[in-house]
N, C-alpha and C positions, 0 to 999 in steps of 0.2 A: 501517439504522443501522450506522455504521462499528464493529468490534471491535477495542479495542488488545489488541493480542498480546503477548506479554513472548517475546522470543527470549534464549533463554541460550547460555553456550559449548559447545559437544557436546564429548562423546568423543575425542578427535582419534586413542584406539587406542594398544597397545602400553602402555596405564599412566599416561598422561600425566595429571598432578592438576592444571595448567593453563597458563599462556599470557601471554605479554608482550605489548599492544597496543604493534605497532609504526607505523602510521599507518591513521587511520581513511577509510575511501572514502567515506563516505556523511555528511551534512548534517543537523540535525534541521531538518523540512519537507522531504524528499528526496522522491519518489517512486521506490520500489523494486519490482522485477518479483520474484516467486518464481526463487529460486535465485543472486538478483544478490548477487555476493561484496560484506562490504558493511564489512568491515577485516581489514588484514595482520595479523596474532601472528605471534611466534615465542616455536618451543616449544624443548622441549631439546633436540628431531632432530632441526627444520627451519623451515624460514620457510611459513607456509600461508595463505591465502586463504579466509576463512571468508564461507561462502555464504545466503543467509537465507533458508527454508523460507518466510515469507510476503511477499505483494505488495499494496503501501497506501503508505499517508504515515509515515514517521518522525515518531517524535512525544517520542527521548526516545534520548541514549546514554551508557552509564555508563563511566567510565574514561576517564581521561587518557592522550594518547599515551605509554606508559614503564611504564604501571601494570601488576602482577602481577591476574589472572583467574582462579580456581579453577575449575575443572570445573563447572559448573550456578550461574555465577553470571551475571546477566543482562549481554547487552551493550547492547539496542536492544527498544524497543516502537516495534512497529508498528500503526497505525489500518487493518485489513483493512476491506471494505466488505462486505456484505452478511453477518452473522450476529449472534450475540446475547453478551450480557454472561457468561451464565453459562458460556458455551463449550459449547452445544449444536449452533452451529452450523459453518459447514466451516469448518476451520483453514485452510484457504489459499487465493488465488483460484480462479477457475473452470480458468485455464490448467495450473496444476500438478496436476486432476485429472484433468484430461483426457486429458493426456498426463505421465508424470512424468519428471524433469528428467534422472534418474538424479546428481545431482549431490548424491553423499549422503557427509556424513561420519559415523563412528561415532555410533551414538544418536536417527541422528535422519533426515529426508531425505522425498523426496516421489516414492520411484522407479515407489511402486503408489501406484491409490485403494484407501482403505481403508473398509468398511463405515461406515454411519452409525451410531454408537453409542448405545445406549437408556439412558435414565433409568434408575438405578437408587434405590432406595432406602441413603442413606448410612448406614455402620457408625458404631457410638457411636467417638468417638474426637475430637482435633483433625482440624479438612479444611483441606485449602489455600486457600477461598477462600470468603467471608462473601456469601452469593447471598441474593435474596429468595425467600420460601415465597410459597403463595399470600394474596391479599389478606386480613388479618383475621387468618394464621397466624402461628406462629413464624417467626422467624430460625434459617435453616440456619448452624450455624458456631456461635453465640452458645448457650451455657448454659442450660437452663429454668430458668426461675423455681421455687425453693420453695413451697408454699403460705406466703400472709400476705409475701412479700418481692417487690422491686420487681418488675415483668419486664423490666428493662434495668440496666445498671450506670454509667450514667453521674451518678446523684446523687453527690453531694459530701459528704464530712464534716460532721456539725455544725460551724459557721461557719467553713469553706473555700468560696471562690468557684465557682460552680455556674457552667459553661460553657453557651455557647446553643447551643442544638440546636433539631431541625427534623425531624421526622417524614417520613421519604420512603417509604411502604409500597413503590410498585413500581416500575417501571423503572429503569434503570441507573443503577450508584453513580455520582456524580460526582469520580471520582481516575483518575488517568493511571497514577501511581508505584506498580510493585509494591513499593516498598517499605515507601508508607503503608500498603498492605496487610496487608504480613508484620507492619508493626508494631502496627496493630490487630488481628489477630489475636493476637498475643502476650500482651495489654494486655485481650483480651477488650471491645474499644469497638467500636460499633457501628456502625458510619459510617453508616447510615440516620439516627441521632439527630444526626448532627452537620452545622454548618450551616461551607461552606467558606469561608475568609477570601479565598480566588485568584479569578481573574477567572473571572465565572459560576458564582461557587460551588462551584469547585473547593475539591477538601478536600488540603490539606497537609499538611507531617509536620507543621507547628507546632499547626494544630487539631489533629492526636490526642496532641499531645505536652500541649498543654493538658490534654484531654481525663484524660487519663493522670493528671496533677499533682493533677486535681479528686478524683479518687477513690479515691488514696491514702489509710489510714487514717492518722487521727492518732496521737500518740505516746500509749499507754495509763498513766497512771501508776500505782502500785505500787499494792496492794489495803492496805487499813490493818492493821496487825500485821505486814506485810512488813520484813522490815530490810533497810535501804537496801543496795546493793553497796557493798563495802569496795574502797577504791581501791587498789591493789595499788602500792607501794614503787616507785618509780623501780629501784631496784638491781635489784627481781626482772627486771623487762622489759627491762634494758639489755640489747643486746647488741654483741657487738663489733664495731667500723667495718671496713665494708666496704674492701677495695682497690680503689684506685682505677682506673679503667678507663684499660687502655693508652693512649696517644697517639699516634696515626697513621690514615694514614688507610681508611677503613671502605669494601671493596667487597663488595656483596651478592652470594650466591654463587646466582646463578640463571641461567636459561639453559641455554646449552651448558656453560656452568663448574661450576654447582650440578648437572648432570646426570652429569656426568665425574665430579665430587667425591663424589656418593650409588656412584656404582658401582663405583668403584674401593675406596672403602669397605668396599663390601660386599664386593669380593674378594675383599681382606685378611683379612675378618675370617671368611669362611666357608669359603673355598677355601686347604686346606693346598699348600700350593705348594713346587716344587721345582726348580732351574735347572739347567742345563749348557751346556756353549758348547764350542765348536771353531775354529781358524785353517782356512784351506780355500784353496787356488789356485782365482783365479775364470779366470786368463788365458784360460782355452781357452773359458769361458762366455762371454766380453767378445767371445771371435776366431767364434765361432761366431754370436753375434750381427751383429756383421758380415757376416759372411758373407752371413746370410739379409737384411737390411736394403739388400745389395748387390744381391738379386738379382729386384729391382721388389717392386711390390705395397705394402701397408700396414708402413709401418715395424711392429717389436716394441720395446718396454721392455723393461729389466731386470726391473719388477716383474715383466713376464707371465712372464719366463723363469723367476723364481723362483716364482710361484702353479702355477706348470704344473710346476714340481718339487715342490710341497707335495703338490696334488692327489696325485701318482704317491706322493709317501711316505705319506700319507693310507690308500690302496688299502693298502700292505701293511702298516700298523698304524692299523686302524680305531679301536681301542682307544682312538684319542684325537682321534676325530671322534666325541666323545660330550658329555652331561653327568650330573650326578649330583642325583638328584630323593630326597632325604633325607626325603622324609615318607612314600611308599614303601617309602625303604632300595636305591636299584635304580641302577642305571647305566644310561642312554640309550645304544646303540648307535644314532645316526644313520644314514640311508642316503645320504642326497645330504651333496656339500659345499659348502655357501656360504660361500666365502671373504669376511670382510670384510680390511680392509686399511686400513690407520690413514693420515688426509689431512690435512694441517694447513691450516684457514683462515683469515681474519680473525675468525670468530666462535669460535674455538677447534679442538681434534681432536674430529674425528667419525670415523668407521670405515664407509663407504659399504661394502656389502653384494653381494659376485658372486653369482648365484642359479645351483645346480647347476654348479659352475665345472667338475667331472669331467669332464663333458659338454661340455664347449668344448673350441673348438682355440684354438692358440697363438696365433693373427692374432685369434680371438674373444676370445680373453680380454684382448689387446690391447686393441682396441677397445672393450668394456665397462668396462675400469678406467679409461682415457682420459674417454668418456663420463662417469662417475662422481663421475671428480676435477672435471671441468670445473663441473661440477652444485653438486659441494659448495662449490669455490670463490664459487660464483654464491648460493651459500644455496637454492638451488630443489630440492635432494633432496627425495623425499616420507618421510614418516616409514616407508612400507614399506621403503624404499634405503635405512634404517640400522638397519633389526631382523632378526634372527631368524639369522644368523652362527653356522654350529660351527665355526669356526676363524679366526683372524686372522694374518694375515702383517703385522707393523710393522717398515719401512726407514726405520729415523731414522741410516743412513746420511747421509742428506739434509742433515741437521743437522750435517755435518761432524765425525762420532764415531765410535770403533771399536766401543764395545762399551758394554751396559746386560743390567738385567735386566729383562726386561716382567712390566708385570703382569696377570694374565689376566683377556679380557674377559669376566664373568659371565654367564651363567651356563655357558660352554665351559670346555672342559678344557686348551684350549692354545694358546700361540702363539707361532709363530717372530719373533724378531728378526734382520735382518741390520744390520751395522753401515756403515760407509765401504768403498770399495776403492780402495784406494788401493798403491804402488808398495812395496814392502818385499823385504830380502835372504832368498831364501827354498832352501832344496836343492831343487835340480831333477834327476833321472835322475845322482844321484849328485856333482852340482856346485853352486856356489852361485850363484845366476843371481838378477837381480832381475825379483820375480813380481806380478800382480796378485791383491794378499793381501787375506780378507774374515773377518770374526770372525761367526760365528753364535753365535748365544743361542737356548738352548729351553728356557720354562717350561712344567710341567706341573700338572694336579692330581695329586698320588700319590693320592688314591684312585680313580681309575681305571686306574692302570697302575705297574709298577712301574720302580726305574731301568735295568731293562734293555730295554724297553720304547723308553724316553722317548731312551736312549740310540744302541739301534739306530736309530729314526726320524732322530736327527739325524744317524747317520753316512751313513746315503746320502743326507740332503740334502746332505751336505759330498762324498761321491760325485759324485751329480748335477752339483755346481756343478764339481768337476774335473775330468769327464771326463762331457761332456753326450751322450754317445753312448750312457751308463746305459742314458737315458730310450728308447733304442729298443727295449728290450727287453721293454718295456708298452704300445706302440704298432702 
């Protein structure tokens, strides 16, 4: 006998509370293999492929292409074939135990077989799921009777219409919908007593909604010697008219927009923040890039030139390759640095993530931000390529502007902005020559370091970028 499974949205990691159905892959009446992706979301860090731990018939999918998903709310019931109603028997087919897919996302997955689980006796409490006892026994799920009172609750008030039911002692409930479920459960109805109005007797949410209506108490009226309630004054209860809600128009802030908007949030409101900025001659960085770019191999960007100046200003003030963990009281000195580095896409800014950037060279660092960007543009970053950052370099240069103040990506201590470079009257070895001039911005957290600190850091970035032969000195 087939088992519908209820699959819900996992984990997808990093915090995520849920997920936008972006288009559905799968049909209801589909046949699905264990592990077969079976619709797109997109969360606040990327676009994912959600995979389904079992393989059977679709029988059932909730959400409309655009809907918001919360963490554990169902997407798909699937009809598994060989186990039982009450879920004793194996949650997936024969092939996902055999061998497992490894195709796991947070919470959930079929990468091992897992022991066969025993019966236990259930603790007093609500359970999740109204099962048969044995023949002649209680219902698991459902309330004992008091002595002298019904043993079911579905009678009706004195003259309320009494719904039809239908005694089913054993085998499987006849419902699909974990929802009729949850709702009967909630309602205390007993879906064994109720007889379904859907095809083959299927039970609906409108039979337990009936169900429900029937066994509502009636309204008690007042005992005699009661004094009636006294109607309370229009004046007490008035209160005053609402303003009226703006006029314009309403975009819901979820996504990558609602993601940015919670963090940057939190920034502000947690992390004391503190700026400074500098003009800097890039010329010799711009001619020296050249150079190398001249001389074969994997072009370099500017970004890499400048993450490969952070890294080296990094080493000699650690202090702000940290974060600040306030329930402790402690400062993180980090040991590696994963540079993130701010990307603007069609679905918004994301901050794709260099993993140990210290540890790369010039051409690698290259090549990894290239990769990265291409990624993000594409929406295909995984949620691991946008977490876990102790520093951020943002060039909204890009955007045709000299100067901003960033604001720091939580939960780090810092991050460099460069602005445009562009042509400006600059003194050069004592004369006025026209230079390629660049405005650095550096916010910090002050409490991790103070403005001499945050100060020194930036002036051998502004070093670095004038005289890039600094950097040989740590090489």
């Amino acid at each position: 006998m087939a088992v519908v499974r209820e699959f819900t949205l996992p984990d997808l990691g990093e915090g995520l509370t849920g997920a936008e159905i972006v288009r559905w892959l799968v049909q209801v009446g589909d046949v699905v293999a264990v592990d077969q992706p079976v619709v797109e979301v997109e969360t606040a860090k990327a676009m994912v492929d959600v995979p389904c731990p079992y393989g059977g018939v679709v029988t059932a999918r909730y959400g409309e292409e655009g809907a918001e998903v919360p963490v554990g709310a169902p997407l798909i019931t699937v009809a598994v074939p060989g186990g039982s109603d009450d879920g004793s028997g194996p949650p997936v087919t024969g092939s996902a135990v055999d061998g497992g897919s490894g195709n796991v996302l947070v919470g959930y997955g079929t990468a091992a077989p897992t022991a066969r689980r025993r019966r236990v006796q259930p603790s007093p409490g609500p359970l999740r799921e109204t099962t048969a006892a044995a023949p002649g026994g209680p219902l698991r799920g459902a309330p004992a009777a008091a002595p002298g009172e019904p043993s079911h609750k579905t009678a009706a008030a004195p003259g309320g219409p009494v719904p039809e039911t239908v005694v089913c002692p054993t085998g499987p409930l006849p419902v699909i919908s974990p929802l009729v479920r949850r709702l009967a459960r909630e309602h205390d109805v007993d879906l064994r007593r109720l007889k379904g109005s859907g095809p083959e007797g299927l039970i609906l949410r409108a039979d337990v909604e009936r169900a429900v209506a029937a066994t509502a108490p009636a309204s008690v009226a007042p005992a005699p010697g009661t004094p009636a309630p006294v109607a309370t004054a229009p004046a007490a209860t008035a209160t005053a008219p609402t303003a009226p809600a703006p006029e314009g128009e309403r975009v819901p802030l979820r996504g990558v927009r609602g993601a940015v908007a919670d963090k940057l949030a939190r920034s502000r409101r947690e992390i004391p923040d503190a700026s400074c900025w500098v003009d800097a001659d890039a010329t010799e960085l711009l001619a020296a890039r050249k150079a190398m770019n001249a001389a074969g191999g994997p072009k370099v960007s500017v970004l890499a030139l400048l993450a490969r100046i952070c890294t080296a200003a990094l080493a000699r003030f650690p202090d702000l390759n940290a974060t600040v963990d306030m329930g402790s009281r402690e400062i993180i000195r980090l040991p590696g640095v994963h540079l993130g580095f701010a990307a603007q896409t069609d679905r918004g800014l994301v901050v794709p993530v260099v993993r140990d950037a210290q540890k790369r060279t010039l051409e690698g660092l290259s090549e990894e931000i290239a990769r990265l960007t291409e990624a993000a543009r594409t929406g295909t970053l995984a949620p691991a390529q946008l977490t876990g950052g102790t520093f951020t370099l943002n060039n909204y240069g890009v955007f045709g502007v000299d100067g901003s103040t960033p604001i720091i990506n939580h939960p780090e201590a810092a991050m460099l902005g460069v602005g445009r470079i562009s042509p400006k009257p600059w003194v050069h070895q004592g004369e006025l020559a026209v230079r390629q001039v660049v405005q650095l911005s550096f916010t910090f957290d002050h409490r991790v370091c103070d403005g001499g600190t945050a100060g020194g850091f930036l002036r051998y970035v502004a070093d670095c970028v004038e005289q890039p032969m600094v950097l040989l000195r740590r090489l």
